[in-house]
C-alpha positions as CSV (number, residue, x, y, z in Angstrom):
1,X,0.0,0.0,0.0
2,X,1.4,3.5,-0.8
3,X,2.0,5.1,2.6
4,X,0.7,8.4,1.1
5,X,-2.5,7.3,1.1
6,X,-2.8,5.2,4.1
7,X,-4.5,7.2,7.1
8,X,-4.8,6.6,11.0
9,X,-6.5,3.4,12.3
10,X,-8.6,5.7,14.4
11,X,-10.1,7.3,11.4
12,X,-12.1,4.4,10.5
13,X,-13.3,3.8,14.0
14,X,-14.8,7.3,13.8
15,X,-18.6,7.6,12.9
16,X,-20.0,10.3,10.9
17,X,-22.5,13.2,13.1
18,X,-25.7,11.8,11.4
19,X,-27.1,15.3,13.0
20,X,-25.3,17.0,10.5
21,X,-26.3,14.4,7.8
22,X,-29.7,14.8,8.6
23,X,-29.3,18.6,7.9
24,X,-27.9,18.2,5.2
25,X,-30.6,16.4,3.3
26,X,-33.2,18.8,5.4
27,X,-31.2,22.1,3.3
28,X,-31.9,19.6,0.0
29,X,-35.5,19.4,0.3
30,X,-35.1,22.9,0.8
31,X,-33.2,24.0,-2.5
32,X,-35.9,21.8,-4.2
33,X,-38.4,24.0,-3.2
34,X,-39.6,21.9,0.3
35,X,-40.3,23.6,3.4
36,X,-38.7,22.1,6.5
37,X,-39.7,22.1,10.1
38,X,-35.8,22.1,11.7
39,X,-35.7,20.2,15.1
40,X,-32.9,18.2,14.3
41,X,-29.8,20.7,15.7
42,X,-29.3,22.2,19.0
43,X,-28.6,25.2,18.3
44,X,-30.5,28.1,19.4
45,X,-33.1,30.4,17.2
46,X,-32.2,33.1,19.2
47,X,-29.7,36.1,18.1
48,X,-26.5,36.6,20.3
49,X,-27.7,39.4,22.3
50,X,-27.4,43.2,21.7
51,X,-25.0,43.8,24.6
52,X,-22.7,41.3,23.5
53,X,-22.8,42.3,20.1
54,X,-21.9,45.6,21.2
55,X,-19.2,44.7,23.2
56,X,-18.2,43.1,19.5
57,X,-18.0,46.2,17.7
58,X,-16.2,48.2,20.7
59,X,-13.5,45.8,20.7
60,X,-13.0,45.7,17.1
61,X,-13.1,49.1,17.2
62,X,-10.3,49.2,19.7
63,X,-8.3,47.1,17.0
64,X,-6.0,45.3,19.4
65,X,-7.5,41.7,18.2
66,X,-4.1,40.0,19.2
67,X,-3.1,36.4,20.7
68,X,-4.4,36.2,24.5
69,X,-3.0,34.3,27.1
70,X,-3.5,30.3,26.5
71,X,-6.0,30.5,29.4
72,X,-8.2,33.3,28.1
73,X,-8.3,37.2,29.1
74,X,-8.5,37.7,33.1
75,X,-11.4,39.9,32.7
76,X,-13.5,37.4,31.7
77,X,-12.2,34.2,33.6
78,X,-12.5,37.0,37.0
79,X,-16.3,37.4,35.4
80,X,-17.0,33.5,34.9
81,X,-15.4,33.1,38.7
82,X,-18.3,35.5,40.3
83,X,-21.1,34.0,37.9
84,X,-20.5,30.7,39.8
85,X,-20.9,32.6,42.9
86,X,-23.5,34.7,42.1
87,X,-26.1,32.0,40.6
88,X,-25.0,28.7,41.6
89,X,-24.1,29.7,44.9
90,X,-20.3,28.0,44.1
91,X,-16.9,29.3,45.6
92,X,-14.3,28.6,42.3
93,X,-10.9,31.4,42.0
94,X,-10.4,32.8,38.6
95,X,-7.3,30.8,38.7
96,X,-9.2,27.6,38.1
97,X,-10.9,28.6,34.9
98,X,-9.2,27.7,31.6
99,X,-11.2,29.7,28.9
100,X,-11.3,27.8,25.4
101,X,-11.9,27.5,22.0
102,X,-15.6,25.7,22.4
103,X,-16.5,23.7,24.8
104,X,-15.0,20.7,22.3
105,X,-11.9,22.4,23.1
106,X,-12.4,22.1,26.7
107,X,-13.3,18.8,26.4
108,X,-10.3,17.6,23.9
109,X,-7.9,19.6,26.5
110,X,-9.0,17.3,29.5
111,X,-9.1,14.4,28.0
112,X,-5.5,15.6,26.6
113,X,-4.7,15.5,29.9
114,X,-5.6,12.4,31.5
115,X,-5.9,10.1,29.0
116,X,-3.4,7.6,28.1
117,X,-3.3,4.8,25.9
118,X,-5.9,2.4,26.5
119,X,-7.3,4.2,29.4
120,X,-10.9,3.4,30.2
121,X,-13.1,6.3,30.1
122,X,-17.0,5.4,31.5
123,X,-20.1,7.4,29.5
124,X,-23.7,7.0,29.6
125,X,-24.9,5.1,26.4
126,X,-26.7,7.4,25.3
127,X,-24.8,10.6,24.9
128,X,-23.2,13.2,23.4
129,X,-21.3,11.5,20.1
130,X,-18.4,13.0,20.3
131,X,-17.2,12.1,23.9
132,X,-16.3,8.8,22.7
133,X,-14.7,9.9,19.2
134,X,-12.5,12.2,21.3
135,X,-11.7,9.7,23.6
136,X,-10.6,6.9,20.8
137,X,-8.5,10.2,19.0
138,X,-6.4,10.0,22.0
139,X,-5.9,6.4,21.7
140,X,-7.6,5.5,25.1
141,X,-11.4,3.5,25.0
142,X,-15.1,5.1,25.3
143,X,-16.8,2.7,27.2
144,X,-20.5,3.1,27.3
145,X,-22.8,2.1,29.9
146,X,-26.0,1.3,29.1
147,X,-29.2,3.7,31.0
148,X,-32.7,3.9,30.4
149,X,-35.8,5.4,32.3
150,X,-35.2,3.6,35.5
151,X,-31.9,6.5,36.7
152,X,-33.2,9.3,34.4
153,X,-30.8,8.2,31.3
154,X,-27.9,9.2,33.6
155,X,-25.2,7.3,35.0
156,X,-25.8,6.2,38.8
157,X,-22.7,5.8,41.4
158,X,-23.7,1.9,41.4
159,X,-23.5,1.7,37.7
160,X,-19.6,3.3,38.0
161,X,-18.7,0.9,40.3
162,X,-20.1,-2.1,38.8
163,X,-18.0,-0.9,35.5
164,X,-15.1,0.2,36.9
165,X,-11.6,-1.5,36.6
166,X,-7.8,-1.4,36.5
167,X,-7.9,0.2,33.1
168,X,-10.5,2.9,34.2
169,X,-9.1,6.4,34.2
170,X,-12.6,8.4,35.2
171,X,-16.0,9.3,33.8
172,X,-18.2,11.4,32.5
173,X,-21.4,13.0,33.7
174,X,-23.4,15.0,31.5
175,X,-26.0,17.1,33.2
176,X,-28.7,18.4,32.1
177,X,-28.0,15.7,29.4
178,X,-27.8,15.4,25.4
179,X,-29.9,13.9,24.0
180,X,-32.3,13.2,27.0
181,X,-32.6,16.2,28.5
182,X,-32.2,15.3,32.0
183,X,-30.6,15.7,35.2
184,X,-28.7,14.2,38.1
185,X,-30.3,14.6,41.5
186,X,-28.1,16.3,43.6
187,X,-27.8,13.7,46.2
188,X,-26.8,11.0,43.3
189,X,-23.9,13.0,42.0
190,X,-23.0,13.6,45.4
191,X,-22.7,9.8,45.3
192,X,-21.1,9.2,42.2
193,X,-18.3,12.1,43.2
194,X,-17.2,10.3,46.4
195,X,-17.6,6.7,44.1
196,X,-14.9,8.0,41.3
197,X,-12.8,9.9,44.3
198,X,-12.4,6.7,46.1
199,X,-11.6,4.8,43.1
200,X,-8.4,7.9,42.3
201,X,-9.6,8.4,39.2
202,X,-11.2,11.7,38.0
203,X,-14.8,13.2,37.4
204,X,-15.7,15.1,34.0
205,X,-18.9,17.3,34.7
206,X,-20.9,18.7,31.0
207,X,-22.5,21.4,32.3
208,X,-23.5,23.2,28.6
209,X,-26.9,22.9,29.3
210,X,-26.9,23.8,33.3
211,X,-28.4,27.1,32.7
212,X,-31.2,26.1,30.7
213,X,-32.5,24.3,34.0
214,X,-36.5,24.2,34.6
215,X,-37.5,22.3,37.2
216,X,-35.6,23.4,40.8
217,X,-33.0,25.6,41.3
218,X,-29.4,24.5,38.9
219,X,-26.9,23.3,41.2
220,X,-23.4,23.3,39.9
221,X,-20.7,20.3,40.6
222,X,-18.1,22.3,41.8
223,X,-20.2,23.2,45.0
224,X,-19.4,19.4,45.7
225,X,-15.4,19.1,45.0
226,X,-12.4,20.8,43.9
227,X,-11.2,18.2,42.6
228,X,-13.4,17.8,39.8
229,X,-13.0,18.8,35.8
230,X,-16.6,20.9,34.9
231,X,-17.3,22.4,31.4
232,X,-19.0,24.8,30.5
233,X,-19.8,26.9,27.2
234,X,-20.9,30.3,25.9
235,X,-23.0,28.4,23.3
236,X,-26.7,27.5,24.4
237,X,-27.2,29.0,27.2
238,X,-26.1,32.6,26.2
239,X,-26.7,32.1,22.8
240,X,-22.6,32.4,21.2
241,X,-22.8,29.1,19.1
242,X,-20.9,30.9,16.0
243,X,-18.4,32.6,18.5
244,X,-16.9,29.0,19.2
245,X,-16.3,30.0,22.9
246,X,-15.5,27.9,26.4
247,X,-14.9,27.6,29.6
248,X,-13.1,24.5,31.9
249,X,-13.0,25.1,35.5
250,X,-10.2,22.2,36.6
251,X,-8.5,21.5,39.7
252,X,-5.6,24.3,40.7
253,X,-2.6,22.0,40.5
254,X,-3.5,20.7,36.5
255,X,-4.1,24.6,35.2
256,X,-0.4,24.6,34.2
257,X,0.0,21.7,32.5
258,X,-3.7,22.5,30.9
259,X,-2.3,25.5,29.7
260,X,0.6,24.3,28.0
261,X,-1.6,21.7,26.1
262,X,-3.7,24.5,24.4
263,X,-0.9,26.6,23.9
264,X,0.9,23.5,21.7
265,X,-3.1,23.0,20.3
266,X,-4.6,25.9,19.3
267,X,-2.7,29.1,21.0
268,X,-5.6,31.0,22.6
269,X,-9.1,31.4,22.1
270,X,-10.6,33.9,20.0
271,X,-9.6,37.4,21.3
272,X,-13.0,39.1,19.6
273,X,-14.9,36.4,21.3
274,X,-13.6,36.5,25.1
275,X,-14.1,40.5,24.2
276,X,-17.6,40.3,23.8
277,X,-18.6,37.9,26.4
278,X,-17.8,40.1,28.7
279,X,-21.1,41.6,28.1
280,X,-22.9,38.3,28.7
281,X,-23.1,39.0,32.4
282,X,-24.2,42.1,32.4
283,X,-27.7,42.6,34.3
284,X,-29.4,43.5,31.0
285,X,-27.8,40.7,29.3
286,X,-29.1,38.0,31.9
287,X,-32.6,39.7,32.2
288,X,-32.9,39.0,28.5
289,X,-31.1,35.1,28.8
290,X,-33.7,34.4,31.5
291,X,-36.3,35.5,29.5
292,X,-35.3,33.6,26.5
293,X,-34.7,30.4,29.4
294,X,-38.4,30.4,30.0
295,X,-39.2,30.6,26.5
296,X,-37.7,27.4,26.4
297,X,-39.2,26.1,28.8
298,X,-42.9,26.6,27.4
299,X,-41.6,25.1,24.1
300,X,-41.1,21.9,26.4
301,X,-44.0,22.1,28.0
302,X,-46.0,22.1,25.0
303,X,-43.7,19.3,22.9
304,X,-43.7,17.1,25.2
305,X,-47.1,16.1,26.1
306,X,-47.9,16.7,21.6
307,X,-45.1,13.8,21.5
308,X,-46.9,11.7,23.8
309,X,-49.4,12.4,22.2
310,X,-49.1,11.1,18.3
311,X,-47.5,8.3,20.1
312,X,-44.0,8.3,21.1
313,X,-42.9,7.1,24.8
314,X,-41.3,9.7,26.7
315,X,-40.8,8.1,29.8
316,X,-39.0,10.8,31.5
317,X,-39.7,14.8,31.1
318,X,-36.2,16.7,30.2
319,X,-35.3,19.0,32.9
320,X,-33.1,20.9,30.6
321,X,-31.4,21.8,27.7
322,X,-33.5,21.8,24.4
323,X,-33.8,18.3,23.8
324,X,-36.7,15.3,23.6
325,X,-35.2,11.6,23.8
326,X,-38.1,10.0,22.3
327,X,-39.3,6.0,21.4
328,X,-40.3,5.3,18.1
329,X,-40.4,1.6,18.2
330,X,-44.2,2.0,18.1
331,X,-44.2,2.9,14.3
332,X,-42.7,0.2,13.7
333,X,-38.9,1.0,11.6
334,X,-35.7,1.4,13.1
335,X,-35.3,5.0,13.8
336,X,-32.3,5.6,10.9
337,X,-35.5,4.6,8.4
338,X,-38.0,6.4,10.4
339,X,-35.9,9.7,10.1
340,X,-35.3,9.2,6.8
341,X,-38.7,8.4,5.6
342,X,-40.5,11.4,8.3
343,X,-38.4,14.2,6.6
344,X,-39.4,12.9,3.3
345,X,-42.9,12.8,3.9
346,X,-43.3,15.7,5.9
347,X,-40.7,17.8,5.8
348,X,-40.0,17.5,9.8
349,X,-36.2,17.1,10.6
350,X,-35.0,14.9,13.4
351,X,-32.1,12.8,14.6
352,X,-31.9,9.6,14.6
353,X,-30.7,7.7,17.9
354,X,-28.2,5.6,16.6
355,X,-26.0,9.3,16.5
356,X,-26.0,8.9,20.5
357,X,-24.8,5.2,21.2
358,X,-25.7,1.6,20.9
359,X,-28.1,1.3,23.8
360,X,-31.5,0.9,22.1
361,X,-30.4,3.3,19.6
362,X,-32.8,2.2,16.6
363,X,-35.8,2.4,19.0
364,X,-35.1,6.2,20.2
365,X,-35.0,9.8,17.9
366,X,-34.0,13.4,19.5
367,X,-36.0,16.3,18.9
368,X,-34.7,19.7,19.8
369,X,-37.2,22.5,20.6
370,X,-35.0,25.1,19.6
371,X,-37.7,26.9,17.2
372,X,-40.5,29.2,17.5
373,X,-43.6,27.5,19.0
374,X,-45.0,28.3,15.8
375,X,-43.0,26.2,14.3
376,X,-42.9,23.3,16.6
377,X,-47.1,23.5,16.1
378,X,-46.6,22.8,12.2
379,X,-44.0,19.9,13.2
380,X,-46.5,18.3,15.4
381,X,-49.4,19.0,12.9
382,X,-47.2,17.4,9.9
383,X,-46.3,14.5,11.7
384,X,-50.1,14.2,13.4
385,X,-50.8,13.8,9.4
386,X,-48.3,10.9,8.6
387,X,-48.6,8.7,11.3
388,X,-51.6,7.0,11.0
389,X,-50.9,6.0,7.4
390,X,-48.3,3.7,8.8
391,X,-50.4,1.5,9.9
């Protein structure tokens, strides 16, 4: 074989984002002349706010758009540090916080860090794709653990231990989670801390979609341990998908050696970007993000129930983020086909479960409610239409 053509073993082992895929024939039907109901990608509908936008044009205006520090601008890690404090009611120093390029970036950087090969990292199966793909990039194994209804799709502190062995390096917790939506209960994660702390390996914490939270009041991780790796994002929550923006808040004695990883990876985050997420904490700014938080919330509220409605099981009501983890297996078609065929038919755009795992993938598609109630309405009304003919 001519080496020039041969590629990396872990390439093949590398599935495609079948989200994307799915949008990709959704924007077909739409250059053919379709119209498409979109609830196949979270991301949000809404605009990056004014302020921030603002804060955009001052700093560009300002013209010093130069390299930062690998860790991010201390304005804005000092800023992340007192939102903690102020709405999760969590004590974490500026120091902690590594700002980065996306959350993937955050992610990618602490697996960077722990990982070697072969290591064992535990998941819940299902989750968040690319967890696993970055995992197997940095030569070390994604092992999923199957969860269903019965612990809120989420890993439990029993389910860790029963996995767990030599090989394991830590987990992962995802909460609220993607694709299901849900949470763990506080006491649980207290559990499952002390579970991977007693074991010396190390606890990841996704908290993307903690500040889309509707049911209670959001507890953060870190108000449990300092020992623990939590990301977070600029991207749902306050609307800054495009602005490919992050935050890691790791233990004090790993910053370093974090910092030296994303110098080597990518240098610094985007200067323009930390600039004008400043502004995101503003008072104005988080009057309008809590605003567009319970808009959410309603779009839930009504989805939901229309799902359970036309048929699908939804066992368990999301208690955040924009996403509906739902059964299919009553129309009978795996849910690949049933994606496939649904977008066809009606236009409506969803994602297929098999993009989130193995664990009763074909019997489970995601919606996200991240359009206009409007819009979600003419989904549920399309779909309302089709159903019944596949009897």
């Amino acid at each position: 074989m001519d080496i020039r053509s041969r590629i990396a073993a872990r390439v093949h082992e590398i599935a495609p984002f079948h989200v994307m895929e799915v949008q990709t024939a959704a924007r077909a039907l739409e250059a053919a002349g379709r119209t498409v109901v979109h609830m196949e990608i979270g991301e949000p509908d809404f605009p990056t706010p004014e302020p921030v936008l603002a804060a955009a044009r001052q700093a560009l205006v300002g013209g010093a758009i130069y390299y930062t520090s690998a860790l991010g601008i201390p304005a804005l890690r000092e800023a992340i540090a007192r939102h903690y404090h102020d709405h999760y009611g969590a004590k974490v120093a500026p120091e902690r916080i590594v700002v980065t390029a996306g959350s993937s970036a955050a992610l990618l950087l602490t697996l960077a860090l722990l990982v070697n090969r072969d290591d064992a990292i535990l998941l819940a199966d299902p989750g968040y794709p690319c967890t696993r793909h970055f995992v197997r990039t940095l030569e070390g194994e994604a092992i999923g653990i199957p969860v269903g209804p019965e612990s809120n799709y989420q890993l439990t502190a029993e389910l860790l231990e029963a996995a767990w062995t030599p090989r394991t390096r830590g987990a992962l917790i995802a909460s609220p989670s993607n694709p299901t939506g849900t949470t763990v209960p506080r006491d649980e994660m207290s559990r499952i801390t002390a579970a991977v702390d007693a074991r010396g390996g190390a606890l990841i914490v996704d908290e993307i979609y903690l500040g889309l939270s509707y049911d209670g009041e959001p507890r953060s991780a870190l108000r449990l341990s300092d020992r623990l790796f939590v990301i977070n994002s600029f991207s749902k929550y306050f609307n800054m998908t495009g602005w490919r923006l992050g935050w890691l808040v790791a233990p004090e004695q790993h910053v370093r050696d974090l910092e030296k990883l994303a110098q080597n990876l990518y240098i610094s985050p985007p200067t323009l970007s930390q600039h004008a997420a400043l502004a995101c904490f503003q008072p104005e700014t988080m009057r309008l993000l809590e605003a567009r938080r319970a808009e959410f919330q309603s779009r839930r509220d009504y989805l939901v129930p229309a799902l359970r409605e036309l048929g699908f099981r939804i066992p368990v009501t999301p208690t955040g983020g924009f996403f509906v983890y739902a059964d299919c297996s009553a129309f009978g078609m795996d849910s690949e086909r049933f994606c496939v065929e649904a977008l066809e038919a009606t236009g409506v755009a969803f994602t297929p479960g098999v993009d989130f795992g193995r664990h009763r993938a074909g019997a489970h598609v995601r919606f996200a409610y991240t359009i206009a109630q409007e819009k979600l309405r003419e989904g549920v009304r399309r779909l309302a239409a089709w159903l019944p003919t596949l009897g």
